[in-house]
KEMAR-43711 format. One record per atom (N, C-alpha, C): residue in one letter; x, y, z. Coordinates in steps of 0.2 Angstrom, whole numbers, plus 5000, padded with zeros to 4 digits. Example, Ala and Ser with C-alpha at 12.3 -4.5 7.8 and 13.67 -1.06 7.14 Angstrom:
REM residues 2
A506649725039;A506249785039;A506649845039;S506449895035;S506849955036;S506450005039;
//
This chain:
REM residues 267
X540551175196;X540151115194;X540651075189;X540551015189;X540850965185;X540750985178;X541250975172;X541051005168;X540850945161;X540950895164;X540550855159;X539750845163;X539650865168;X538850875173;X538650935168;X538950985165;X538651045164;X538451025158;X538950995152;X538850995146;X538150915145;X538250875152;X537650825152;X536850855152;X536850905156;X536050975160;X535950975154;X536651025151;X536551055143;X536051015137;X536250965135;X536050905130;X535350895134;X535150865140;X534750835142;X533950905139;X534550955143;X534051035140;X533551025136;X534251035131;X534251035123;X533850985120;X533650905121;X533250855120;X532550855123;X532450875128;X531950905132;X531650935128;X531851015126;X531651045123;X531351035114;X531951005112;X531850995105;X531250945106;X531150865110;X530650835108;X530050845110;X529950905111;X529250925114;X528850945104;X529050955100;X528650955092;X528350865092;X527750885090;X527250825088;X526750855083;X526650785081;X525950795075;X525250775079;X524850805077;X524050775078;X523650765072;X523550715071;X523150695063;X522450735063;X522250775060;X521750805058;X521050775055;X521050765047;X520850735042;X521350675039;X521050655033;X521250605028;X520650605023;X520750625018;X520350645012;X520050555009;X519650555005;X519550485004;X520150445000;X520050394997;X520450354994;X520250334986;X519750354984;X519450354977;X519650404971;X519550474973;X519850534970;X520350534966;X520950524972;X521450554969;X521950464970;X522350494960;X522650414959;X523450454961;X523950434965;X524750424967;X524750504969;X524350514973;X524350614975;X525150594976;X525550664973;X526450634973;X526450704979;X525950744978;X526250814978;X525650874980;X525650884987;X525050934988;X525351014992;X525051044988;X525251114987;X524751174990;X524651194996;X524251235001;X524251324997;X523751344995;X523751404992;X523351464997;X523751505000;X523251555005;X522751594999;X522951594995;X522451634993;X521851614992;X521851564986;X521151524985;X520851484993;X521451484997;X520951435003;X521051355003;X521551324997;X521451274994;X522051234995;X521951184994;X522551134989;X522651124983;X522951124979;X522951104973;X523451024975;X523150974972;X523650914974;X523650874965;X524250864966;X524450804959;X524450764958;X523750724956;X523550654955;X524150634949;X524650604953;X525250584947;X525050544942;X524850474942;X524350414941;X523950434937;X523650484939;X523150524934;X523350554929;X523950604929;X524050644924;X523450734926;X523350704932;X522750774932;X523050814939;X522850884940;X522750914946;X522150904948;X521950904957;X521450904959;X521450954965;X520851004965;X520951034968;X520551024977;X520651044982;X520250984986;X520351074993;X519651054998;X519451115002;X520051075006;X520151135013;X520451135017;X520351075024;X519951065022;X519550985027;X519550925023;X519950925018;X520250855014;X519250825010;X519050875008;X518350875004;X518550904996;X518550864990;X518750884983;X518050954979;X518550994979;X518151024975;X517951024968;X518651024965;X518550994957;X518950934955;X518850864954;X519550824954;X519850824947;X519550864941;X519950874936;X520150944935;X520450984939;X520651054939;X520951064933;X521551034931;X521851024924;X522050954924;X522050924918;X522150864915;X522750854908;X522650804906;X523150794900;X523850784902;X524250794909;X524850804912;X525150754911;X525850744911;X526550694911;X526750694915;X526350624922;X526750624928;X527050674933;X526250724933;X526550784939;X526550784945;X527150814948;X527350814952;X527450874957;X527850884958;X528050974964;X527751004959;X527451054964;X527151134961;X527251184964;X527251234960;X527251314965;X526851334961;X526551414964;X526251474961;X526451524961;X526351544957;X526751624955;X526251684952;X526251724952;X525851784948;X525451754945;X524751714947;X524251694942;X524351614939;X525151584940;X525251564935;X525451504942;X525451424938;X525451354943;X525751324937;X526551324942;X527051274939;X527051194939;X527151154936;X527151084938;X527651054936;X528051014939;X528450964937;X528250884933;X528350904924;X528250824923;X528950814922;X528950724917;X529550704917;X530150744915;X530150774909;X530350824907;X530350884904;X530050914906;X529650974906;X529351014911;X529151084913;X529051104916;X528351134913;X527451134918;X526951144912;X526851194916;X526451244911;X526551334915;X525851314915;X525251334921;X524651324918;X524651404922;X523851424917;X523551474920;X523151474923;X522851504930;X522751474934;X521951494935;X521751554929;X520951564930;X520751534925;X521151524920;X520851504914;X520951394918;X521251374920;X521351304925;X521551284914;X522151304913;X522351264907;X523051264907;X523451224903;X524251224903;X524251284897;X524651334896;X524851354893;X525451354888;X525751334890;X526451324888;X526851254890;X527251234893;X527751164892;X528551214891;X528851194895;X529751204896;X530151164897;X530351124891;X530851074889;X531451074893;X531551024897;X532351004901;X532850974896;X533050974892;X533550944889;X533950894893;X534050834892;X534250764897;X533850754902;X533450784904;X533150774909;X532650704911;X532550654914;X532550624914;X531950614919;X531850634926;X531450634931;X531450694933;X531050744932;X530850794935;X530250784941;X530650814949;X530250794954;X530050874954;X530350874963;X530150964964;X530151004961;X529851044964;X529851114959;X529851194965;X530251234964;X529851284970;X530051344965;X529851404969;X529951474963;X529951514969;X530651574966;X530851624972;X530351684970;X530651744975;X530251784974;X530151824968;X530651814963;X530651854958;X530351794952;X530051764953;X529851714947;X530251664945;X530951674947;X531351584945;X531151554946;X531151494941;X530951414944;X531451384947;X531451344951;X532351294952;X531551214951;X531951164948;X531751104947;X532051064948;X532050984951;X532550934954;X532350884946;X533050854947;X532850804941;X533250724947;X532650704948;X533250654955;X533350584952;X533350574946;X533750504943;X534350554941;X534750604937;X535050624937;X535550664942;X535350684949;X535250704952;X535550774950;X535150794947;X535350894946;X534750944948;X535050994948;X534351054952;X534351114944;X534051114940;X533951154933;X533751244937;X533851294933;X533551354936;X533451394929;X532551394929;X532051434923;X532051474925;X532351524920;X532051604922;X532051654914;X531551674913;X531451684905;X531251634903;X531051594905;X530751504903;X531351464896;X531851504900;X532651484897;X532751434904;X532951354903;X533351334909;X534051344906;X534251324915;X534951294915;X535151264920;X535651234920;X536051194923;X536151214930;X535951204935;X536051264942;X536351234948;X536351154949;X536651104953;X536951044951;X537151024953;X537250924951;X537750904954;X537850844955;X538150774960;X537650794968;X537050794965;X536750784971;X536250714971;X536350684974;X536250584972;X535250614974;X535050564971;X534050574974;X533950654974;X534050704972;X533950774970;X533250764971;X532850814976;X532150804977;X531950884979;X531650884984;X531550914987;X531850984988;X531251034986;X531651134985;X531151154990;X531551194992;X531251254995;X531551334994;X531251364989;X531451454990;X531351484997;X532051525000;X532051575005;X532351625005;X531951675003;X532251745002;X532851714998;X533351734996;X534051704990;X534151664993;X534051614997;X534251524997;X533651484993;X534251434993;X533851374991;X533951304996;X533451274998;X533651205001;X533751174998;X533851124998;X533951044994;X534050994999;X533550974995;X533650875000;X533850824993;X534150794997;X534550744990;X534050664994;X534350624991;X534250554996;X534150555001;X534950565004;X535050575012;X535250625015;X535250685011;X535550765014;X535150825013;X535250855017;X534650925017;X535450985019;X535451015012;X535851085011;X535451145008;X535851185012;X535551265007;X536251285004;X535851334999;X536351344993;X536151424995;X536651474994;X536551534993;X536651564988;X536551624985;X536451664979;X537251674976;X537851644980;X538151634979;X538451534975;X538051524974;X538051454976;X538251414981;X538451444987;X538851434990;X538451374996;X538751284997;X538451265000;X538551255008;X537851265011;X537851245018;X537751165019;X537851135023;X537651055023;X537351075029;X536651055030;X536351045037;X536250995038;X536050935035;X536150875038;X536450815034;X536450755036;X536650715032;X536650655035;X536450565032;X536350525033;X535650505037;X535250545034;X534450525033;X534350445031;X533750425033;X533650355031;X533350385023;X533650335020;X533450385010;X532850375007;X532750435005;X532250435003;X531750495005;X532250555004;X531950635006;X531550625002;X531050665001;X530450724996;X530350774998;X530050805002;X529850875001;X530050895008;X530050995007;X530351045013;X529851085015;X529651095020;X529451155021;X529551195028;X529551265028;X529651305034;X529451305040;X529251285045;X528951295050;X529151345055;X529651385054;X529851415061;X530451455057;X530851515060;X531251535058;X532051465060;X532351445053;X532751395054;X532551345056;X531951315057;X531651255058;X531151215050;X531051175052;X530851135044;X530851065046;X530351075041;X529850985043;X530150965034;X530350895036;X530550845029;X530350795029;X530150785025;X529550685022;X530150655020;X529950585020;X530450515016;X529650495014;X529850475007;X529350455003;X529050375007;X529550355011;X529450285011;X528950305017;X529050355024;X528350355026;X528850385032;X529250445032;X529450445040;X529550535038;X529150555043;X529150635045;X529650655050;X530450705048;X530750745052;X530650805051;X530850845059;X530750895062;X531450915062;X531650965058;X532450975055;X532851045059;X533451075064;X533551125065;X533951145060;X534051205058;X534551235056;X535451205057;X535351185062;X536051155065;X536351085065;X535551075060;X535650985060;X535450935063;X535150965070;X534650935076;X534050915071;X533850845072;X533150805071;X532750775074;X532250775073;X531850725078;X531650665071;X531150615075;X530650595072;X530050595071;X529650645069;X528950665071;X528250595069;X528550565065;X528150505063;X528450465058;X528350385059;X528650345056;X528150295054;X527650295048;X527350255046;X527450195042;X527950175041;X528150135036;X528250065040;X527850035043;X527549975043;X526549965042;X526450035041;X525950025039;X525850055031;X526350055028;X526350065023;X526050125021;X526150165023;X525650255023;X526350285021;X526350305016;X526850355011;X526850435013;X527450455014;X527550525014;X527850585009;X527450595005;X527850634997;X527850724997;X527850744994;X527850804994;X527450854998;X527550865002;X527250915009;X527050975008;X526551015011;X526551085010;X526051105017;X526351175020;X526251185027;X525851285025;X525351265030;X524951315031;X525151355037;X525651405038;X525951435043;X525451465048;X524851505048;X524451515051;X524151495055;X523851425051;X523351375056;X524151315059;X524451325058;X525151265059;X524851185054;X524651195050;X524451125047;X525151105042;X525051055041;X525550995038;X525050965032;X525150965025;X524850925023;X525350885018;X525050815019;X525750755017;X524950715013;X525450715007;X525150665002;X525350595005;X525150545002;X525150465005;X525050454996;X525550424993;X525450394986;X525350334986;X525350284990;X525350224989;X524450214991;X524150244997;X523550244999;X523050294995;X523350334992;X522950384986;X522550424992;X522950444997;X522550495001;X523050585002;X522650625003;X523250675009;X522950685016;X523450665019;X523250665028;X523450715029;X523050765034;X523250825038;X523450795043;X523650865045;X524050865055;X524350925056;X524050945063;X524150995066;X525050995069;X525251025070;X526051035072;X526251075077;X526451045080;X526451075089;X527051075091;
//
């Protein structure tokens, strides 16, 4: 067989296969609750969301059918943003600083000082308790551990988006999605995104779903391979910090601009 015939089957294969991933819209929580949800964070234990009314300065906790259960979880915040949980304990990114809250007492305990830090976005946490936190006017990646930071990345332009896996790190920048290994050492999976990465999450071994804040969901392989899973930015529907319920295959994607979070199932 001809062999640009074989490597044509191949690709045609390969495209076939790959765009067979879509979304189906579930829910959409109301529009009153929560002011610039930057950031919704899925917890299997409690069953819940925790999501970051930025605009607010508050956490709000909200059920798993887009229905609020507390809308003042913790308050008093500076522009929160990514979050993770750890042993009891729910990290948040404000501007400069990292707030530790306790999570039965629903109170900030402490505060973790970025030194230059200017915009703190994401935030994720490995399995041993480190924090990695993006600062994306600066474009650097900080790494808390002893609630000592330090310097962990930088010349990464728009710094956003983390995701901890087993000793890697992802990172989405503006327009790049790379991992970093326990060696620092970097992988580039993609590059020249439309810009305006925010958040990562797992869906599949080597596979990952990425948000642009400006309103476009991709479907990411390992290899670099992308789809478009949705494009809403002509209706002005924002896609921000993401978090996925591996179980049920849920997606939840904040909308900052409509102060909602829209679910979707992921096929």
């Amino acid at each position: 067989m001809n062999k640009l015939l074989v490597v044509t089957i191949l690709l045609l294969f390969s495209s076939a296969s790959f765009a067979q991933h879509q979304l189906r819209k579930l829910w959409e929580s109301d529009s009153i609750t929560l002011k610039g949800p930057e950031s919704a964070l899925f917890d299997p234990i409690s069953k819940s969301l925790y999501v970051s009314s930025m605009n607010a300065g508050s956490v709000v906790r909200m059920s798993l059918d887009g229905k609020i259960i507390k809308s003042d979880w913790v308050t008093g915040l500076n522009a929160n943003k990514g979050s993770a949980l750890f042993n009891g304990l729910f990290y948040t990114a404000e501007l400069a600083a990292v707030a530790v809250i306790d999570v039965a007492k629903a109170s900030v305990i402490k505060r973790i000082p970025i030194e230059d830090a200017v915009m703190l976005n994401d935030l994720a946490v490995d399995a041993k308790g480190v924090v990695y936190v993006s600062d994306t006017r600066t474009g650097k990646v900080y790494r808390i551990e002893g609630d000592k930071p330090t310097l962990y990345l930088e010349n990464i332009p728009g710094a956003n988006g983390l995701l901890c896996v087993n000793s890697d790190l992802y990172v989405a920048g503006s327009t790049t999605f790379q991992k970093v290994n326990a060696a620092k050492e970097i992988t580039q999976i993609g590059n020249g995104f439309e810009s305006g990465l925010d958040g990562i999450v797992m869906v599949g071994r080597n596979e990952f779903i990425l948000s642009n804040y400006k309103g476009i969901l991709y479907y990411v392989m390992a290899d670099g391979t992308n789809q478009v899973l949705l494009d809403s930015r002509a209706n002005r529907i924002m896609a921000n910090d993401i978090s996925y319920d591996s179980r049920t295959k849920t997606l939840y994607v904040p909308s900052f601009g409509t102060n909602r979070i829209i679910a979707y199932s992921v096929k």
